[in-house]
N, C-alpha and C positions, 0 to 999 in steps of 0.2 A: 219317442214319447209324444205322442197329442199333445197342442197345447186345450188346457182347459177353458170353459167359458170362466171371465172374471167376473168377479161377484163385486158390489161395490165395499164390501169390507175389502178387498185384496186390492182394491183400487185406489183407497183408503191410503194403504200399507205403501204401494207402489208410488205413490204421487209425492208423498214425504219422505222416501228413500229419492226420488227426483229432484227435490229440493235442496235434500242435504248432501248434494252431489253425488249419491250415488248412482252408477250406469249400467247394472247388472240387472239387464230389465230382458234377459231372452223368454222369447216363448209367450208374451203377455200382448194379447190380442183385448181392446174395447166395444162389445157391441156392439143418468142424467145430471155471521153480524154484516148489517145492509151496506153497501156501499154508495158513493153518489158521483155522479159523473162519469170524463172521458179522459183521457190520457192520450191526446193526437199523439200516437206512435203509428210510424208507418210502420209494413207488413211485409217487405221482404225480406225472406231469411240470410239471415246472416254469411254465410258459407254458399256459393253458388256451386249445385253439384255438377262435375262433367253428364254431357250429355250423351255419355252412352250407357252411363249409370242406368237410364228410365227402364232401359229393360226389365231393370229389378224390383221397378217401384209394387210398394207394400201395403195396399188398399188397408186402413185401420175402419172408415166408418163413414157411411153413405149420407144423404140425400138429396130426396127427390120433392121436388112441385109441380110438376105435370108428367106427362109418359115422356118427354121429349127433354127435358133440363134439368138436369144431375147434376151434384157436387161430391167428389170422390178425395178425401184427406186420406192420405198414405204419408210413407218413408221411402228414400231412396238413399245407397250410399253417395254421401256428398265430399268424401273420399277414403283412405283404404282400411280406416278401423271407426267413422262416425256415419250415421244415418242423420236423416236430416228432413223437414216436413216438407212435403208438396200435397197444393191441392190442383185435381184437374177439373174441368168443366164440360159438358157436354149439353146443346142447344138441339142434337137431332137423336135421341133417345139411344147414341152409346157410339152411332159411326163412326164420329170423330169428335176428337177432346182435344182443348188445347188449356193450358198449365197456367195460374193465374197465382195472383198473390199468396202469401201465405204467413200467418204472424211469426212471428221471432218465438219459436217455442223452443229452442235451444236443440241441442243432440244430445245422442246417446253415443254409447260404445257401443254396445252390443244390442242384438235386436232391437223390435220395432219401438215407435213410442207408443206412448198412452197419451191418447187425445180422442174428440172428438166432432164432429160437423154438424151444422143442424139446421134448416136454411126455413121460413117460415111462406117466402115467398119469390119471385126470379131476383129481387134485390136484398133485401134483409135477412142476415143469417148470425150465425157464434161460431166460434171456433172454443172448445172448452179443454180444460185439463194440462198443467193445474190451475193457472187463469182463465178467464176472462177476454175475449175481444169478440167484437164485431164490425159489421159490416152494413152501408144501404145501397149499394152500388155492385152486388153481386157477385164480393171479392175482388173488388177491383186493389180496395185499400181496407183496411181493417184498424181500429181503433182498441186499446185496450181498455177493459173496464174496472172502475176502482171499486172495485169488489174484495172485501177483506175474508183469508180461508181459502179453502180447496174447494175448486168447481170441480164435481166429482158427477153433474148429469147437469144436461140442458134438455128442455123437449119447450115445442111453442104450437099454438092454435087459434084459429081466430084474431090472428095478432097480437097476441100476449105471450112473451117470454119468459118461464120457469127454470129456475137454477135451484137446484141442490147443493147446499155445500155444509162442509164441515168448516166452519170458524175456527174452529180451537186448534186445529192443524198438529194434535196427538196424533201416538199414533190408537190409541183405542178409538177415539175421537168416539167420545162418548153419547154427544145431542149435536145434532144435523138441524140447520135452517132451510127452510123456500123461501126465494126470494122470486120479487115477481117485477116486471118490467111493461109498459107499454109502449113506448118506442123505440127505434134502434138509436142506439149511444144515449139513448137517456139514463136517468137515474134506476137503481136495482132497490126495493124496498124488501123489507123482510114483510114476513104475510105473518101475522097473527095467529095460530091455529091451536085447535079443542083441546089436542094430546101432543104428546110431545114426539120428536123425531130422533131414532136413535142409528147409529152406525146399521147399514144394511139395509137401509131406509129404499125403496124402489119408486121412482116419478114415471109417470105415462098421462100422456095429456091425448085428450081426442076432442076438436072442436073446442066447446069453451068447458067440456066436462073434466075436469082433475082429480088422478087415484094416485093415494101416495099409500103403500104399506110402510108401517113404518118400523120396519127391523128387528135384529136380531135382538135388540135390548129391553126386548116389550114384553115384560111378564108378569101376563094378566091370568097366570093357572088357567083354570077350566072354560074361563072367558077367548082362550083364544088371540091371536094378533088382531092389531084396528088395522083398519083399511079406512082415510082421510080422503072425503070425495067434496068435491065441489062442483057444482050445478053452472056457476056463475063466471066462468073465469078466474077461478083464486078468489074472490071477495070473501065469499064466505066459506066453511067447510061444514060436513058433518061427522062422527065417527060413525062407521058400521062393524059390525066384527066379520076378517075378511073369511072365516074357516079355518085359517091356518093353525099351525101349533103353536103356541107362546114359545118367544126365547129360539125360535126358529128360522123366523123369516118369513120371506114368502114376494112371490112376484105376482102384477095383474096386468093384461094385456087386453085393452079395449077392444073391440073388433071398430074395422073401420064402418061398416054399418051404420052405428050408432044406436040407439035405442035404449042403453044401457046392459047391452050384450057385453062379457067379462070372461075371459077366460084365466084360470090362474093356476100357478105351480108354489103344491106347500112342499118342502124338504120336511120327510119326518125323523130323517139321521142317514142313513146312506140310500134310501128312497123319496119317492116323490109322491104325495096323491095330485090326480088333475083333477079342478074342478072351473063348473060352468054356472054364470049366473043370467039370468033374461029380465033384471030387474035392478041394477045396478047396486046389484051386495048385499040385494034385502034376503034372500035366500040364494042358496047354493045347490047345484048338485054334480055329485064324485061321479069322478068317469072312471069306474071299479076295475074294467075288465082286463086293465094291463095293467104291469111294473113298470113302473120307470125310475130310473134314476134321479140323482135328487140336483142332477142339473139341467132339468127338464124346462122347456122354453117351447112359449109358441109365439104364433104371428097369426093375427086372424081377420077374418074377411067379415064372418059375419055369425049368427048362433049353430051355425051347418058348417060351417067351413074354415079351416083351421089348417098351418103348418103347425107342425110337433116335431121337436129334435130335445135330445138325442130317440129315436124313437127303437121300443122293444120289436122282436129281437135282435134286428140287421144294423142298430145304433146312427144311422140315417136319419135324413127327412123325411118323414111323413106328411100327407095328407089327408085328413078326415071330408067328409062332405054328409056326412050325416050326425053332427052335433058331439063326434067321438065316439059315439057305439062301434065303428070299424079306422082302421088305420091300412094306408098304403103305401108301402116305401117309393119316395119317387126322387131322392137321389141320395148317393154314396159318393160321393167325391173322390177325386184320386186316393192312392194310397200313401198311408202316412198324414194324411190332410184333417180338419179338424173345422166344419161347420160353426161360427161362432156370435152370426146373426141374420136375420131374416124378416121378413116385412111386406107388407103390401101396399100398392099407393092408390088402388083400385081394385074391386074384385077380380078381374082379372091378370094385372099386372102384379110380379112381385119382385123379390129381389136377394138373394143372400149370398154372405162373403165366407173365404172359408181360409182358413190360416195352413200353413206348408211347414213339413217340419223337416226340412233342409236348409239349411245356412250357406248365402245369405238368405234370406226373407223373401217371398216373392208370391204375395197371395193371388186370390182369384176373386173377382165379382161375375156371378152370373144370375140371368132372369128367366124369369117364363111368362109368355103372353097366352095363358089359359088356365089362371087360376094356381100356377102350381104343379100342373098334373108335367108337364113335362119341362126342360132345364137347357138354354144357352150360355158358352160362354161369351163373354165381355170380355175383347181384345183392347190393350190400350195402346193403339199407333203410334210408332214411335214419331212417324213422321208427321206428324200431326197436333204430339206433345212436346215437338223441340222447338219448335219457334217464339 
């Protein structure tokens, strides 16, 4: 069985079955009321896992700041029925990583955890899911954040920090908050905004520009799902209607470009339509000539250029370079294996991780330095991660 991409409703689900100690978390791979202050908790975990474990280590969710310096959060067993977080680091664009702090986010039994990474620059970053911590020293130590609810998405730009979370810690978790931060271990503020955020809620940040769709609770009939954008860094927002179907969903994925280039996946019930905006939301247009599935995800460069997964017919990556009128499969990963996110940190440079569905756990990170069109993998040296 593939594992699925998780949706942040199942993320939702998964974070509070975490809490209420349950550990029956196989299979689940992560791809974003205010709190104030810091919690000095240092960041190593708990449980030191043997070091021949790293073999195993379980890549959950990347980032990058320049082609050269990576932050890589996985699992490794940290012994013979609990996994356990590590994060690695890499300073020369993947040769070698060596293993750096990593907060107390407890284990699991079974399969990987649900967290994620998100680093805004070589020093300041989050570690999210279902807390809160950060860092200004590049994971050297990490602080927790008094953030009340489940961090269920972090993304940052231009130096400002956005969280997502669910306050209410249901599990419908009916209305979702943004909170917004300007420096690290400082205060987390709720942001004020137009319409309200409901479970399924999607955050993407590019630069100071902020797109939140805001979920599956949004129903507005014929009007469609809002799409919450902000110009300004979070200060202020506007609503747009994103195209999507009410009471559906729907993701949007900037292009790194900028310009107000937008690419987005609406779920219509077991499909997907894609759609392209060059104007950030004010109009839309459907990229008709394929089916896709309604867990359709991209990762974009720019209004030409575009990753697409799960992609029609070969269920792979794709890459378009003409705006989506053509698609080219340009990787399939091993078999049994399961693509579960992708990204670009330059037009050129990209990146995506892909889940293994043999036990134990033992993903893959690999990149391409041409846009996408072709795929290495990212070896993680053991000798290099045991020190």
């Amino acid at each position: 069985m593939v594992v699925p991409r998780l949706s942040i409703v199942a993320v939702v689900a998964v974070l509070l079955s975490f809490l209420t100690g349950c550990s029956t978390m196989s299979g689940i791979r992560m791809s974003t009321a205010a709190g104030s202050g810091a919690n000095a908790a240092s960041a190593q975990t708990s449980t030191r896992p043997h070091s021949s474990s790293l073999a195993l280590f379980d890549p959950l969710s990347f980032s990058a700041v320049s082609l050269q310096k990576w932050w890589v959060l996985g699992s490794i067993p940290c012994d013979k029925v609990q996994r356990c977080p590590v994060i690695l680091r890499t300073t020369d664009g993947g040769i070698h990583f060596e293993r750096v702090a990593a907060p107390n986010l407890g284990s699991v039994g079974t399969g990987p955890m649900v967290s994620g990474v998100r680093f805004a620059n070589g020093s300041q970053g989050w570690v999210f899911g279902p807390g809160l911590w950060s860092t200004d020293n590049g994971g050297a130590t990490w602080e927790e954040q008094g953030v009340s609810g489940l961090v269920v998405d972090v993304e940052a730009g231009d130096g400002v920090a956005y969280a997502l979370v669910c306050a209410t810690r249901s599990t419908s978790c009916p209305t979702m908050d943004l909170l917004r931060s300007g420096a690290p271990g400082g205060s987390w503020k709720k942001v004020n905004l137009p319409a309200p955020l409901f479970v399924g809620s999607e955050l993407a940040v590019q630069g100071s520009h902020v797109y939140i769709t805001n979920g599956v609770g949004d129903q507005q009939g014929e009007q469609g799902s809002s799409l919450l954008i902000s110009t300004d860094g979070g200060r202020h927002f506007v609503v747009e209607q994103s195209g999507c179907f009410a009471g559906l969903g729907g993701r949007v994925q900037p292009a790194i470009s900028g310009g107000g280039v937008l690419w987005e996946s609406c779920p219509t019930g077991m499909m997907a339509e894609a759609r392209r905006s060059n104007d950030d939301g004010e109009t839309w247009h459907v990229l008709a000539k394929y089916l896709f599935s309604n867990g359709l995800s991209f990762a974009a460069a720019s209004a030409t250029t575009a990753l697409v997964w799960p992609s029609p017919p070969s269920g792979g990556l794709a890459l378009t370079t003409d705006g989506g009128s053509t698609l080219r499969t340009v990787f399939r990963g091993p078999a049994g294996s399961d693509l579960f996110w992708a990204g670009y940190s330059d037009p050129w440079r990209a990146y995506l991780l892909i889940a293994t569905n043999t036990f134990p756990y033992a993903g893959q990170l690999w990149k391409s330095s041409d846009g996408g069109a072709t795929w290495s993998q990212v070896h993680f040296a053991r000798r290099d991660i045991n020190r």
